[in-house]
C-alpha positions in Angstrom: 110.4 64.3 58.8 110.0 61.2 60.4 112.4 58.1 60.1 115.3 56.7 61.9 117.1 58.3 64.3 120.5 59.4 63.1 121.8 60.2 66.7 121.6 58.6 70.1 119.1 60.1 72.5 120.5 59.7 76.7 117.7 58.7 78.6 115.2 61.0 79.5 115.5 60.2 83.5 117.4 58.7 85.2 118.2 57.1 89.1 120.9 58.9 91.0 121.4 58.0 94.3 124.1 60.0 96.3 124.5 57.4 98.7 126.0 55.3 95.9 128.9 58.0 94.9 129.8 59.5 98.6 131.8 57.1 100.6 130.7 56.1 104.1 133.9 58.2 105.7 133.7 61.4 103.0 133.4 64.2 105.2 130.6 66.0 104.0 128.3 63.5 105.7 129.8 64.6 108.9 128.8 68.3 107.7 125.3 67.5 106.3 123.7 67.1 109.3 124.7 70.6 109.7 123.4 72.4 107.2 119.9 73.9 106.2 118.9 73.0 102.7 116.2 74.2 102.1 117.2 77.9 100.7 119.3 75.0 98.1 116.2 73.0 97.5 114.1 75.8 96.8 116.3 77.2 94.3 117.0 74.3 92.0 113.1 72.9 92.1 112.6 74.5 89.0 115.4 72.2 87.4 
């Protein structure tokens, strides 16, 4: 049944930018350069 929308829709994508939530002197960018991420990248690239 087609007519107006009767609920809001969130966008369908989206920009996220870690760099914009992390601050400069968090600690986890001293332990990125650390760690291998692939074995992470490979298991969420079906999401």
């Amino acid at each position: 049944m087609m007519g107006p929308r009767q609920v809001a829709q969130g966008a369908l994508f989206y920009e996220f930018s870690i760099d914009g939530f992390v601050p400069q002197d968090h600690p986890v960018r001293g332990i990125d350069r650390f760690l291998d991420q692939k074995d992470v990248r490979s298991l969420l690239a079906p999401f």
